[in-house]
Steps between C-alpha positions, in 0.01 A plus 500: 500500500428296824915337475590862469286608785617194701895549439447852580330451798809217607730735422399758729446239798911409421598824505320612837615166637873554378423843672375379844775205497834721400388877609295494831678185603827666738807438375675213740724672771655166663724678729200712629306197547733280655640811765121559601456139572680567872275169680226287475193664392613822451451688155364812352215607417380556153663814459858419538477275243318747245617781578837456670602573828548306812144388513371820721336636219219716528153447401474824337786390272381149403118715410724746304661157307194318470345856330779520303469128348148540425574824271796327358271217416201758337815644329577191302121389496430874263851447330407136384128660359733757273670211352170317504353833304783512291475125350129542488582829256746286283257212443210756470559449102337822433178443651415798669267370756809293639779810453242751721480214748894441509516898545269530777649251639873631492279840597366331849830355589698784495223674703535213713887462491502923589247467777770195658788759449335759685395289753858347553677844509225633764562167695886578483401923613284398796731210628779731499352815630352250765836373567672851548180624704566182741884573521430839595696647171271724369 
């Protein structure tokens, strides 16, 4: 039971560092990068590189990114307890102590993974209502 509890616990730091590494890393624009790089000590800020751009990006945006990565992160974090619920259901062997615990917690994780949903699509409403309200659209 401890090797199990150990593999499962390295294979949930490999996939949140396969996550940070290949999904909040930004894909390599060279020809962005080089054209930006116009003299000696001159480069964008943060944002360009994150969130596109010519490096004037505004600090709203890179709040409304860095929101956005944290509930993509919770996302996975409750998606990776359903699996984790899910294997601790199979290997439950019929004793019921162990299925109601694998069922509570696939129970608290969708909670969870609902609450992050709803959270993400108000972030999306306000950001864009904001937006509109700011260009003078509405």
């Amino acid at each position: 039971m401890k090797n199990a509890k150990k593999i499962i616990a390295g294979l949930i730091n490999l996939i949140f560092l396969f996550f940070c590494f290949f999904s909040l890393a930004p894909v390599a624009d060279a020809q962005k990068l080089w054209n930006s790089q116009e003299g000696m000590g001159k480069s964008g800020n943060i944002g360009s590189l994150f969130l596109g751009g010519d490096g004037d990006t505004d600090v709203r945006m890179t709040v409304v990114y860095i929101i956005r990565v944290v509930l993509e992160l919770m996302a996975l974090f409750f998606t990776v307890l359903i699996i984790l619920g899910g294997f601790r259901w199979m290997n439950s062997r019929g004793n019921s102590d162990e299925v109601e615990k694998a069922k509570d917690q696939i129970k608290n994780a969708v909670i969870g993974l609902v609450i992050v949903a709803s959270a993400f699509a108000i972030t999306t409403w306000v950001v864009g209502f904001a937006d509109r309200a700011l260009r003078g659209d509405i």
